[in-house]
C-alpha positions as CSV (number, residue, x, y, z in Angstrom):
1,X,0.0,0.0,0.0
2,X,1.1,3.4,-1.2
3,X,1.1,6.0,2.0
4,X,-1.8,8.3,2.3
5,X,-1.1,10.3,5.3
6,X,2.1,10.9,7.7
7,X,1.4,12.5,10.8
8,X,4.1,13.7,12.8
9,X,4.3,14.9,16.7
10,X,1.0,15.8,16.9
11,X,0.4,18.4,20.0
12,X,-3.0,19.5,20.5
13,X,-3.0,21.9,24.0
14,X,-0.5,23.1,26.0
15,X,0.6,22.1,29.0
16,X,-1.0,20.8,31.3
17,X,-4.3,20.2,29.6
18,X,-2.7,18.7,26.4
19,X,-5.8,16.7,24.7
20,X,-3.0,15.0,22.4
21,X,0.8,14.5,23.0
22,X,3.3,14.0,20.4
23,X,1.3,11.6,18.5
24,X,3.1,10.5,15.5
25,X,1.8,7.6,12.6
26,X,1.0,6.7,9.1
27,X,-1.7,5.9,7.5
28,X,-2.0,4.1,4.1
29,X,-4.4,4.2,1.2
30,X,-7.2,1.7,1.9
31,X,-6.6,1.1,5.1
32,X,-9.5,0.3,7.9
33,X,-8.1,1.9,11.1
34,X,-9.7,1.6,14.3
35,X,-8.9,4.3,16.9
36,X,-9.8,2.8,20.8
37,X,-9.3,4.6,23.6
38,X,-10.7,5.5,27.5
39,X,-12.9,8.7,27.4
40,X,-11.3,11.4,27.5
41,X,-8.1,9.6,25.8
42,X,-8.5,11.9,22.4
43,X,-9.9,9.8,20.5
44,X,-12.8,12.9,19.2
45,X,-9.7,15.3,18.9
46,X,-7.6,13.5,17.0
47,X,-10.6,13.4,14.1
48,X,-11.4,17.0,14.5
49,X,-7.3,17.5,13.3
50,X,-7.4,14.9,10.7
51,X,-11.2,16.3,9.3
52,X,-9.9,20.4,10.0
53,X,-11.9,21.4,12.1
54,X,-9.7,21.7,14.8
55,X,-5.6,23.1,14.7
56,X,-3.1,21.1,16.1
57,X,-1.1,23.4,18.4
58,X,2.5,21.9,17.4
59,X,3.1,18.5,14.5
60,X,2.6,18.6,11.0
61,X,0.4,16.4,9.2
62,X,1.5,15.7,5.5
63,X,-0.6,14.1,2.4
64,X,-0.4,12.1,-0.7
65,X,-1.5,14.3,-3.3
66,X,-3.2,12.9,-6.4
67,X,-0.8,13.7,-8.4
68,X,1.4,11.3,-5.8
69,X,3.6,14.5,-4.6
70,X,3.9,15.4,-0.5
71,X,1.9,18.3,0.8
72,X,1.0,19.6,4.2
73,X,-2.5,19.2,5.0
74,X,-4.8,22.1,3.5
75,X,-8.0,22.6,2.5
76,X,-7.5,20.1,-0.6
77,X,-6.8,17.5,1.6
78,X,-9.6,18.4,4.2
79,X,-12.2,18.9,1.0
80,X,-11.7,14.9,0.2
81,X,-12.4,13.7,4.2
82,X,-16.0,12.9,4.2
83,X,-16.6,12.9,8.4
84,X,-19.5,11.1,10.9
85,X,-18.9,13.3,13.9
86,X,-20.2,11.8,17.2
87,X,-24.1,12.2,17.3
88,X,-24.4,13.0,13.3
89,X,-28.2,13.4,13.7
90,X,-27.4,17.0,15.1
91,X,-26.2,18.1,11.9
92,X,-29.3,17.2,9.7
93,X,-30.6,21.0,10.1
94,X,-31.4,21.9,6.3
95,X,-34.8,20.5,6.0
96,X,-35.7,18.2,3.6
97,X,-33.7,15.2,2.2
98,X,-32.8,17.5,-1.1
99,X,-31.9,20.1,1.4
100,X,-29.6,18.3,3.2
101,X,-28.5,17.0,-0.1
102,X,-28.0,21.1,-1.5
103,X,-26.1,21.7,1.5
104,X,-23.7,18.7,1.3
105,X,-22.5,19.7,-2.8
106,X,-23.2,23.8,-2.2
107,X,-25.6,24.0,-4.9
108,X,-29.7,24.5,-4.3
109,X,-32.4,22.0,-3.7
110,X,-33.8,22.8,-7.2
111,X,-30.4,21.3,-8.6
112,X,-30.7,18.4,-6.7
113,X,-34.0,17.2,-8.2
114,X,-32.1,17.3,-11.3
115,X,-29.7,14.6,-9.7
116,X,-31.8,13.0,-8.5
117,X,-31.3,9.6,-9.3
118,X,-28.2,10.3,-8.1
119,X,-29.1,10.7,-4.6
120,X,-31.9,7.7,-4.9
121,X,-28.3,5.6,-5.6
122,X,-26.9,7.1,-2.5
123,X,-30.1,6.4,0.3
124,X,-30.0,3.1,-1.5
125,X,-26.5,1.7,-0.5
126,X,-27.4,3.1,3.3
127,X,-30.7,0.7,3.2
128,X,-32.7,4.2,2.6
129,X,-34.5,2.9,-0.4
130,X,-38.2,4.5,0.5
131,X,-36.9,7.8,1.1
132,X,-37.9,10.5,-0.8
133,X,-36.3,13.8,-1.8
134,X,-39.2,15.6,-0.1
135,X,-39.2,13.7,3.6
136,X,-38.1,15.6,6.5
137,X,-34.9,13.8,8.2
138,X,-35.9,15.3,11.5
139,X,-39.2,13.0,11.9
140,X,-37.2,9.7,11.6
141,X,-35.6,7.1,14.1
142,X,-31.9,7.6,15.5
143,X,-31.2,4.6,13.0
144,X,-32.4,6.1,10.0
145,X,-31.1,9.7,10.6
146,X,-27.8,8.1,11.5
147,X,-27.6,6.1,7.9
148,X,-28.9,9.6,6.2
149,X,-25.8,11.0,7.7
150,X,-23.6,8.3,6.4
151,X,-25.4,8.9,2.4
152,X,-24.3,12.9,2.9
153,X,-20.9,11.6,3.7
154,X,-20.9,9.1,1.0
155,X,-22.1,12.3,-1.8
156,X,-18.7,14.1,-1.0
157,X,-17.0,10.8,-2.5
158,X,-14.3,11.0,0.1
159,X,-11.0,9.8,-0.5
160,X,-10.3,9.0,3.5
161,X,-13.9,8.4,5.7
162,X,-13.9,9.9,9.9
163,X,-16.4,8.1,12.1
164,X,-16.4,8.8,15.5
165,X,-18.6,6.1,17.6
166,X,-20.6,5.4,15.0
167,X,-22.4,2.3,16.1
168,X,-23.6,4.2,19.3
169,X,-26.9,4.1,20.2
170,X,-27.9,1.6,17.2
171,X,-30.0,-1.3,17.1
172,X,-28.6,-4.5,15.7
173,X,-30.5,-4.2,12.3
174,X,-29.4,-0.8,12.1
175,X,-25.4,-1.4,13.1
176,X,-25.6,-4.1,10.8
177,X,-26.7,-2.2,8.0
178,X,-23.9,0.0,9.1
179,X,-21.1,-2.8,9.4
180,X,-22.5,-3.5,5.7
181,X,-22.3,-0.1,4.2
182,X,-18.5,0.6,5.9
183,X,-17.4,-2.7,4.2
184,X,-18.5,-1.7,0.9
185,X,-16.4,1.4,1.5
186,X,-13.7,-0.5,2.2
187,X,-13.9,-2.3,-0.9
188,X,-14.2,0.3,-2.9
189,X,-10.3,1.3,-1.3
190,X,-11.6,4.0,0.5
191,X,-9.5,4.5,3.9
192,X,-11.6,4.2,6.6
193,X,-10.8,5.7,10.4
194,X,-13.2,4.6,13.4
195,X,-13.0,5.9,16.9
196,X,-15.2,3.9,18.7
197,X,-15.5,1.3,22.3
198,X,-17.4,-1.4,20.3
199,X,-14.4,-3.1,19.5
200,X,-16.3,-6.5,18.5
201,X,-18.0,-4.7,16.0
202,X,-15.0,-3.9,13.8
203,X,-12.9,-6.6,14.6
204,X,-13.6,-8.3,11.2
205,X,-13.0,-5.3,9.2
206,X,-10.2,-3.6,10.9
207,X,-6.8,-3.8,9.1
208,X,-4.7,-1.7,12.0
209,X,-5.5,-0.5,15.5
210,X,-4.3,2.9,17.9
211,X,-4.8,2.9,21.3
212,X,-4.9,6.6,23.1
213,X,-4.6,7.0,26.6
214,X,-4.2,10.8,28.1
215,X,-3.8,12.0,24.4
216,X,-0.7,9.6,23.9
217,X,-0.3,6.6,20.9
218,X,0.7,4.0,22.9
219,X,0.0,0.7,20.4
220,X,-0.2,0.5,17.3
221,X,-0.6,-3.2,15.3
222,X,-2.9,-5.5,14.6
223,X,-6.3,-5.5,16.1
224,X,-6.2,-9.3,16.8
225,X,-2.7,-8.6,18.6
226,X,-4.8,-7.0,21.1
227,X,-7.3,-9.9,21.5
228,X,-4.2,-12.4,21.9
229,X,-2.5,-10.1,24.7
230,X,-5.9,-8.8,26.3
231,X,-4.0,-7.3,29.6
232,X,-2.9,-4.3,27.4
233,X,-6.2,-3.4,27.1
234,X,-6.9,-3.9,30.9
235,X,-3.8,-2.0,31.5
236,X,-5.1,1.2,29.2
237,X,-8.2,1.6,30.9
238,X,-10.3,0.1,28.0
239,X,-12.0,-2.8,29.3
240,X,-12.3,-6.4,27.6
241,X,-15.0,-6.6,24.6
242,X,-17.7,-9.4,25.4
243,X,-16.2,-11.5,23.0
244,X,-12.8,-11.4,24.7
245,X,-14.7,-11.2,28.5
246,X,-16.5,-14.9,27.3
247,X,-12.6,-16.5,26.1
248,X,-10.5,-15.1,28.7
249,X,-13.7,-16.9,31.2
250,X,-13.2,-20.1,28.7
251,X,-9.3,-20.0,29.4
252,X,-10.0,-19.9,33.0
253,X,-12.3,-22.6,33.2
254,X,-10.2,-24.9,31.0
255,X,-12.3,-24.9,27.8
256,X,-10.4,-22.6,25.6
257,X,-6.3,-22.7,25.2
258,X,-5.6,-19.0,24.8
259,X,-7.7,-16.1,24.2
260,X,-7.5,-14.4,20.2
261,X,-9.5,-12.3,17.8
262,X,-12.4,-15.2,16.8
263,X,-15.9,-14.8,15.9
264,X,-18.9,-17.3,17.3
265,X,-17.9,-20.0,14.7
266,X,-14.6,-19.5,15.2
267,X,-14.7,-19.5,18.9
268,X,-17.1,-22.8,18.8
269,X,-14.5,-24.5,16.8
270,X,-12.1,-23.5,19.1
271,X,-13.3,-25.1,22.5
272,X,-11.7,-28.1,23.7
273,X,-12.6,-30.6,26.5
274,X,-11.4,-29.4,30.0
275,X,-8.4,-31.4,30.9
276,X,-8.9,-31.5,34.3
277,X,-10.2,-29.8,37.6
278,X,-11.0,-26.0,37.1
279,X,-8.4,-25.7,39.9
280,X,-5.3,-26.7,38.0
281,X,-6.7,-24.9,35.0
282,X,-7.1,-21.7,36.8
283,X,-3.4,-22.4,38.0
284,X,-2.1,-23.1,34.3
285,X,-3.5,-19.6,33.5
286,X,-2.6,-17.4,36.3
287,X,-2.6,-14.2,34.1
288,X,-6.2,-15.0,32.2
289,X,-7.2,-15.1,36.2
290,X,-6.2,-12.0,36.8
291,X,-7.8,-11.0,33.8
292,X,-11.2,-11.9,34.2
293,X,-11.1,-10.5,38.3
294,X,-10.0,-7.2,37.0
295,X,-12.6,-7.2,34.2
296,X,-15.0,-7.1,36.9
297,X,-14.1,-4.1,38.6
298,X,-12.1,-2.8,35.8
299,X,-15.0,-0.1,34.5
300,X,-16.2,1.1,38.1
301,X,-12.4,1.6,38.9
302,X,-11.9,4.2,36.0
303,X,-15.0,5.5,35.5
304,X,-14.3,8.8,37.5
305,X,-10.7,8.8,35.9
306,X,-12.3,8.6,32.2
307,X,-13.9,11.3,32.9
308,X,-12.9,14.9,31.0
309,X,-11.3,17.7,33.4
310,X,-13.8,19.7,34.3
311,X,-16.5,17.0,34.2
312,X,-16.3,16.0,38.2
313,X,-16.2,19.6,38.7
314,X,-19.8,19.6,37.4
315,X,-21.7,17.1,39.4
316,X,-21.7,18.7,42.2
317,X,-21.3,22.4,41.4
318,X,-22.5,23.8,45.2
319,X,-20.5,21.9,47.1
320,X,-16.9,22.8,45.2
321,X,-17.4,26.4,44.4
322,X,-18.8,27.4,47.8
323,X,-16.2,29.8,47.9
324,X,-13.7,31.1,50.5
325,X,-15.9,31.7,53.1
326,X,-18.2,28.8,52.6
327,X,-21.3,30.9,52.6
328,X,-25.0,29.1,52.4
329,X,-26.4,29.3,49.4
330,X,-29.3,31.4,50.8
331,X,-26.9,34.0,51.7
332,X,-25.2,33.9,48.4
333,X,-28.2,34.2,46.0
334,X,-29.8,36.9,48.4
335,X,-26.6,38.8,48.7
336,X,-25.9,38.9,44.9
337,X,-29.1,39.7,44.0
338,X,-29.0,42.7,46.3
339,X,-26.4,44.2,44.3
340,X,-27.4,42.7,40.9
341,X,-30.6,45.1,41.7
342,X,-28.7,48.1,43.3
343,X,-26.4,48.4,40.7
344,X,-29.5,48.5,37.8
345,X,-31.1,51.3,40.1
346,X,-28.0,53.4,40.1
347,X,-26.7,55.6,37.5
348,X,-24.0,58.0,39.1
349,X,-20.5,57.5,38.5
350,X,-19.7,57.2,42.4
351,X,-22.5,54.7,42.8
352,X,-21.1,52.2,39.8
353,X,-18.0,52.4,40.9
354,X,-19.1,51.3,44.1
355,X,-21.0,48.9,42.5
356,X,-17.8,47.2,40.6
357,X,-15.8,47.3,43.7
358,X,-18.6,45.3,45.6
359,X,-18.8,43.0,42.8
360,X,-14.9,42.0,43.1
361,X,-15.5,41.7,47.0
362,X,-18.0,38.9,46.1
363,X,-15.9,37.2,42.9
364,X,-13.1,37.0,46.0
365,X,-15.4,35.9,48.3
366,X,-17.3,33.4,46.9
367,X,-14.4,31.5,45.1
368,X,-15.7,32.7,41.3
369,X,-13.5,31.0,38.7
370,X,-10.9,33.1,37.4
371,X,-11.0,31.7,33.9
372,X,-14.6,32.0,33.5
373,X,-14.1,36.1,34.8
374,X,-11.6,36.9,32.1
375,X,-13.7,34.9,29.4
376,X,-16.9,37.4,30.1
377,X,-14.4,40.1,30.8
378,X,-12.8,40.1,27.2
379,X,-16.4,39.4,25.5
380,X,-17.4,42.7,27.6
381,X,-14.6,44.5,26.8
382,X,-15.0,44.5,22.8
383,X,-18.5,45.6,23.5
384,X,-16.9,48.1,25.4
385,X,-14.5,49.3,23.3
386,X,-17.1,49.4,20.3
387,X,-19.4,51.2,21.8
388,X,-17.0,53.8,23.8
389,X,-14.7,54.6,20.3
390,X,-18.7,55.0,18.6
391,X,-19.9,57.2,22.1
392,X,-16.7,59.4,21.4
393,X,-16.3,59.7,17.7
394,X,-17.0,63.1,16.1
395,X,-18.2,62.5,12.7
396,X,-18.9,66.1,11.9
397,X,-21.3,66.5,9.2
398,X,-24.4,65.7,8.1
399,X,-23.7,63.4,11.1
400,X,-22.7,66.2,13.9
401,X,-23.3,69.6,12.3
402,X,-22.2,71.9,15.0
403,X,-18.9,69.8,15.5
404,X,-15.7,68.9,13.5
405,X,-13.8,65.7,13.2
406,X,-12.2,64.3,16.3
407,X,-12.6,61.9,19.3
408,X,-13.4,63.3,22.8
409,X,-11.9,61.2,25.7
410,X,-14.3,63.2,27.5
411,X,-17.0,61.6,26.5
412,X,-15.4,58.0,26.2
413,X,-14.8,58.5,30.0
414,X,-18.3,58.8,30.6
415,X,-19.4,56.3,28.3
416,X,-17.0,53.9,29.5
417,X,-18.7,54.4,32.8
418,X,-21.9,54.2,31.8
419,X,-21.3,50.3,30.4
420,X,-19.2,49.2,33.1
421,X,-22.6,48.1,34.8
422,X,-22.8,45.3,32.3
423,X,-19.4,44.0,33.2
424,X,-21.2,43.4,36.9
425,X,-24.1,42.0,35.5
426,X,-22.6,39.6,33.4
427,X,-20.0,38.7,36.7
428,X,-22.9,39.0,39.2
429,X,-24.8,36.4,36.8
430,X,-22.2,33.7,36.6
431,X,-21.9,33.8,40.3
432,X,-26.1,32.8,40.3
433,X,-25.2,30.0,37.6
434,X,-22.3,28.7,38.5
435,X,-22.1,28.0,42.3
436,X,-25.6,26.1,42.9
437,X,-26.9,22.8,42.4
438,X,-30.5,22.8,40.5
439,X,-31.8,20.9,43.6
440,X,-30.4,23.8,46.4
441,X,-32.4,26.3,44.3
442,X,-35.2,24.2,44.5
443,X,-34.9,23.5,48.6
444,X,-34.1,27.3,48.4
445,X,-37.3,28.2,46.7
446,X,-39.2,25.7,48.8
447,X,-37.7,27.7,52.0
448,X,-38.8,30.7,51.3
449,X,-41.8,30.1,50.5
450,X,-42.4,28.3,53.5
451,X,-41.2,31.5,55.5
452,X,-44.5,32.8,53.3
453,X,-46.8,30.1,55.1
454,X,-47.9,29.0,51.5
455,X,-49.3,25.5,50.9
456,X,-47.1,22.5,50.6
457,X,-48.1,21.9,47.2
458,X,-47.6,25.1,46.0
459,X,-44.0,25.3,47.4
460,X,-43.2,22.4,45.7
461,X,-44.4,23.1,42.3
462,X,-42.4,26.5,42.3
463,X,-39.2,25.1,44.1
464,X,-39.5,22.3,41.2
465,X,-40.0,24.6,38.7
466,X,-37.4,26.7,39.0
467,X,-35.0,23.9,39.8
468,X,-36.0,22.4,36.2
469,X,-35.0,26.2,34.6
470,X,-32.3,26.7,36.5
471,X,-31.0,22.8,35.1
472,X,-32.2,24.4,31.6
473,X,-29.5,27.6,31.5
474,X,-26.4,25.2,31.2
475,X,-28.0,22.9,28.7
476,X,-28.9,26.0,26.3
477,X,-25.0,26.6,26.3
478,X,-24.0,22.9,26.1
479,X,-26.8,22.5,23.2
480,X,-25.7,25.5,21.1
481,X,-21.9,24.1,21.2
482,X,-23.1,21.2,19.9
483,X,-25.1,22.1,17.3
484,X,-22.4,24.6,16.2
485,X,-19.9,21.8,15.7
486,X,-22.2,20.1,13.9
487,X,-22.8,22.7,11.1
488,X,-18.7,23.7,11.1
489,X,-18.4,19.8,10.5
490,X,-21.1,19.9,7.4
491,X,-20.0,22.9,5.9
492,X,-16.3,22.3,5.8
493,X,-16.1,22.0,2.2
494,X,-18.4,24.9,1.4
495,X,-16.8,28.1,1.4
496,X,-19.5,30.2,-0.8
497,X,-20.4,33.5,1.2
498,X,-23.9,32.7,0.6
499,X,-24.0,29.2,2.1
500,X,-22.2,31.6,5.3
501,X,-25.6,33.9,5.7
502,X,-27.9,30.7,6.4
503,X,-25.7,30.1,9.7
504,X,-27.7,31.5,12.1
505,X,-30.8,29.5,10.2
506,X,-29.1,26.5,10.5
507,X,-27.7,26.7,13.9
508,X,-30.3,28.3,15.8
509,X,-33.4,26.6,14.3
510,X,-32.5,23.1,15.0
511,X,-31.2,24.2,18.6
512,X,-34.7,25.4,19.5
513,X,-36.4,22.1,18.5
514,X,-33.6,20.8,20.6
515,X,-34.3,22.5,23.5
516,X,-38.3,21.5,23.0
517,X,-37.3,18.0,23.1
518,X,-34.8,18.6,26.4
519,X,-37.6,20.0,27.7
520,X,-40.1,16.9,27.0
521,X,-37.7,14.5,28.0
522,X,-37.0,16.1,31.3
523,X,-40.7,16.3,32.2
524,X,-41.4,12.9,31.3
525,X,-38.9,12.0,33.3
526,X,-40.2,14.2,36.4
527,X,-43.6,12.2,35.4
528,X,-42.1,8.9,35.2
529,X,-40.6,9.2,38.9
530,X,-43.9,10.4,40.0
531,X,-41.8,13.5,41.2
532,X,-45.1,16.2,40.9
533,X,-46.4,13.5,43.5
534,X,-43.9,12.7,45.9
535,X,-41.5,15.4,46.1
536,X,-37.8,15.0,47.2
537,X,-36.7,14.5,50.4
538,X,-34.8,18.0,50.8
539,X,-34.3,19.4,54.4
540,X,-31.0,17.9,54.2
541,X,-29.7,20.1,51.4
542,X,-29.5,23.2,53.8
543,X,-29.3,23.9,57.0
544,X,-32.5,24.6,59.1
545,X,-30.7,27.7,60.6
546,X,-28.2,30.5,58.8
547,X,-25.5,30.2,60.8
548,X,-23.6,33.9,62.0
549,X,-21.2,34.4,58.7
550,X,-24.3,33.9,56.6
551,X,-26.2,36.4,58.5
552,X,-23.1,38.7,58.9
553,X,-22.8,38.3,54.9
554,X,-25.7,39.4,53.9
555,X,-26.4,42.4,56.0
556,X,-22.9,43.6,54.3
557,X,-24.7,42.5,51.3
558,X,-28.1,44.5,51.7
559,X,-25.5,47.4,53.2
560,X,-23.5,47.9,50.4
561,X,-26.4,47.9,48.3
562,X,-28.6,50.2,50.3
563,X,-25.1,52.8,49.8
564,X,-25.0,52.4,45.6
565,X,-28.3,52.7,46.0
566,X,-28.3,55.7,48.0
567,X,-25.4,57.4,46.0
568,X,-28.2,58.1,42.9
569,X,-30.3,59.8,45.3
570,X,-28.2,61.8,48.0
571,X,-24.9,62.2,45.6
């Protein structure tokens, strides 16, 4: 095989949060790589490099060209990678079948009808043979969306294919189908690159595997090399496939001599009687012992060290960002809210200024996270600058007739001032968001309404309502990322301006049905659990007394916001 792609010391992050280190291979034309690795390994990253939508920070990746002459990776080497990002149902957004299609080539949906047997060829080889141009993608199973995804892939006639986990989620008809459709790619000599945990699934059409772990390429060889030395996958945090789980049991019992990539025939074939006690065989196979014990416990072990950096960090929110002074959270939300209020009320100079000192005091005092203050800070400060260089600009005329051309720093003073409640709001906010649990606003609601002597039933419905919105703000962020990476995926090869002014069309319109269904699910969930019902048991989320510092904290709270307040009125 003639050599398709050289990648060399491939960096993606900087130190320490590197999500690839130094990886360095080849890859050959028609070759069927699988890519395996714990979560969190880089298995996702290292796909986004090779498909361009991500830039490796140090490495160089170099290509085959047509022509056979060496190039560094561009846009014509991106433009021939067809790519099934994780979840390729997210980035069905056009429409209609002939949409999607119009979107896929860059031309219009009226020039797809005119191809379209075409596209009736391309459903077809993905089991899609009812489909017509007209049907809407968005009404259909996870298993047909998934193999529409794979036909829009197939259309770009991709010289090297990117799946990442795509048997996820599938049925066995429909991962069949899919199992089908990659071997007919591989075939045809397309090269093929799978990140994926099903390892079982591709063993029979795999050619080469990687193994990632912490960003690093730490085997690479044969897939059934693997199966045959099954503690290198134990060791890498990757767990035995069921397949290999059922021989390494075999070996131990006595029924199997050594475990190795087989299928069910194969394996049947491969059983022999058991030559004695299961004693003596589990003392002939000491290691396929240790094996099988360490499958057991193998996946609970690593789960929490799978997980990405920042992911323990979210499950329980309240209790690690409670800040320096460990405040309650009933303190916290009242106190920020005071000055969230306060600082909308005033509108002198001394009284914002106030304002933005107060709002430091509590970043510092409730533990804020410094990275997530300088991200709002910078997008603040371009809507700053923007509007402080338009606030002091003299245009002269038509646009100022009584003035000439120039720029008063005057004036950008005051309208620096003027915005610099928006840098508090925005800080103020992410201290609301960020250090509470959705069900400590809910035991928070239920509190004070209690305090209000309303009826049990009403203080649940509200605490639970506002615990469901308040779990809804981070998923409208986490959704919208999502479904961004989805349409910077689909459009990579598309680079007409007016393709560019249907983004916000095709980012924002599928996030909203997104968000409908979040919302569905979550209340059939609440339904399902019988939670409107039987509400949770949540006295011992807070404390039935403030303690002294809470108190103490927010009477300096409902000071300092009684003196910005006061500033507009006796200043």
């Amino acid at each position: 095989m003639s050599m398709l792609l050289s990648i060399d010391n491939l960096t993606v992050g900087t130190t320490p949060r590197r999500r690839l280190r130094g990886l360095t291979a080849c890859v050959d034309n028609g070759e069927f790589i699988v890519v395996l690795g714990h979560n969190g390994a880089g298995k996702s990253t290292l796909l986004d490099v090779l498909a361009g939508v991500t830039a490796p920070t140090e490495g160089t990746l170099t290509w085959q060209r047509d022509d056979g002459e060496p190039a560094q990776v561009n846009n014509a080497f991106t433009n021939r990678v067809g790519y099934l990002f994780q979840s390729p149902e997210t980035g069905l957004f056009a429409g209609t079948v002939a949409e999607e299609f119009a979107v896929t080539w860059g031309i219009s949906p009226r020039q797809v009808q005119e191809r379209a047997a075409e596209v009736k060829s391309l459903l077809r080889r993905v089991g899609l043979d009812a489909i017509e141009l007209d049907d809407i993608p968005a009404t259909w199973s996870t298993g047909m969306q998934r193999r529409m995804a794979i036909a829009l892939v197939l259309a770009e006639n991709p010289r090297i294919v990117l799946l990442d986990e795509p048997s996820a989620g599938l049925d066995g008809s429909s991962q069949q189908q899919l199992l089908q459709t990659l071997q007919h790619m591989r075939d045809e000599g397309r090269t093929v690159i799978v990140a994926t945990h099903d390892t079982d699934a591709f063993l029979s059409l795999a050619t080469r595997a990687w193994v990632l772990a912490d960003g690093a390429l730490v085997y690479d060889g044969l897939l059934s090399d693997l199966y045959a030395q099954p503690e290198r996958l134990v060791a890498h945090r990757l767990g035995l496939p069921p397949s290999l789980r059922l021989q390494v049991r075999l070996v131990r019992a006595g029924l199997l001599d050594a475990p190795a990539a087989r299928d069910a025939s194969t394996l049947v074939e491969s059983l022999v009687p058991r030559r004695g006690p299961i004693d003596e065989a589990a003392s002939e196979t000491n290691l396929a012992t240790e094996i099988a014990d360490d499958t057991i416990t193998e996946t609970n072990e690593h789960a929490d060290a799978a997980l990405p950096s920042d992911a323990s960090a979210s499950l329980d929110r309240g209790q690690k960002y409670r800040g320096r002074l460990n405040i309650d959270s009933r303190s916290r939300w009242i106190t920020t809210s005071l000055f969230t209020v306060a600082i909308a009320l005033v509108h002198n100079p001394l009284g914002i200024v106030l304002g933005l000192c107060g709002t430091l005091a509590l970043l510092v005092a409730f533990g804020a996270k410094w990275r997530r203050v300088a991200k709002w800070s910078i997008a603040w400060g371009l809507f700053a600058l923007l509007t402080t260089a338009i606030g002091a600009a003299h245009f002269g005329p038509p646009f100022h007739p009584t003035a000439h051309y120039g720029f008063s720093f005057v004036a950008a003073g005051h309208a620096l001032v003027s915005i610099l409640p928006y840098w508090c709001f925005l800080q103020s906010g992410q201290l609301l968001v960020t250090g509470t649990t959705a069900l400590e606003v809910q035991a928070m609601l239920e509190w004070i309404l209690r305090v209000l002597h309303l009826p049990a039933r009403s203080r649940h419905l509200a605490g639970l309502t506002g615990g469901m919105v308040y779990r809804f703000l981070p998923a409208v962020s986490q959704l919208y990322h999502v479904q961004l990476r989805a349409y910077r995926v689909r459009t990579l090869a598309i680079r007409k301006p007016r393709f560019a002014s249907l983004r916000l069309t095709h980012v924002l319109a599928p996030l909203v049905i997104r968000l409908i269904r979040y919302g569905e699910t979550t209340h059939n969930a609440l339904v399902a659990r019988n939670l409107f019902a039987h509400p949770i048991p949540l006295d011992q989320l807070l404390p039935e007394k403030l303690r002294l510092r809470d108190w103490i904290v927010a009477l300096i709270g409902l000071a300092f916001a009684t003196a910005i307040v006061g500033m507009q009125w006796f200043v």
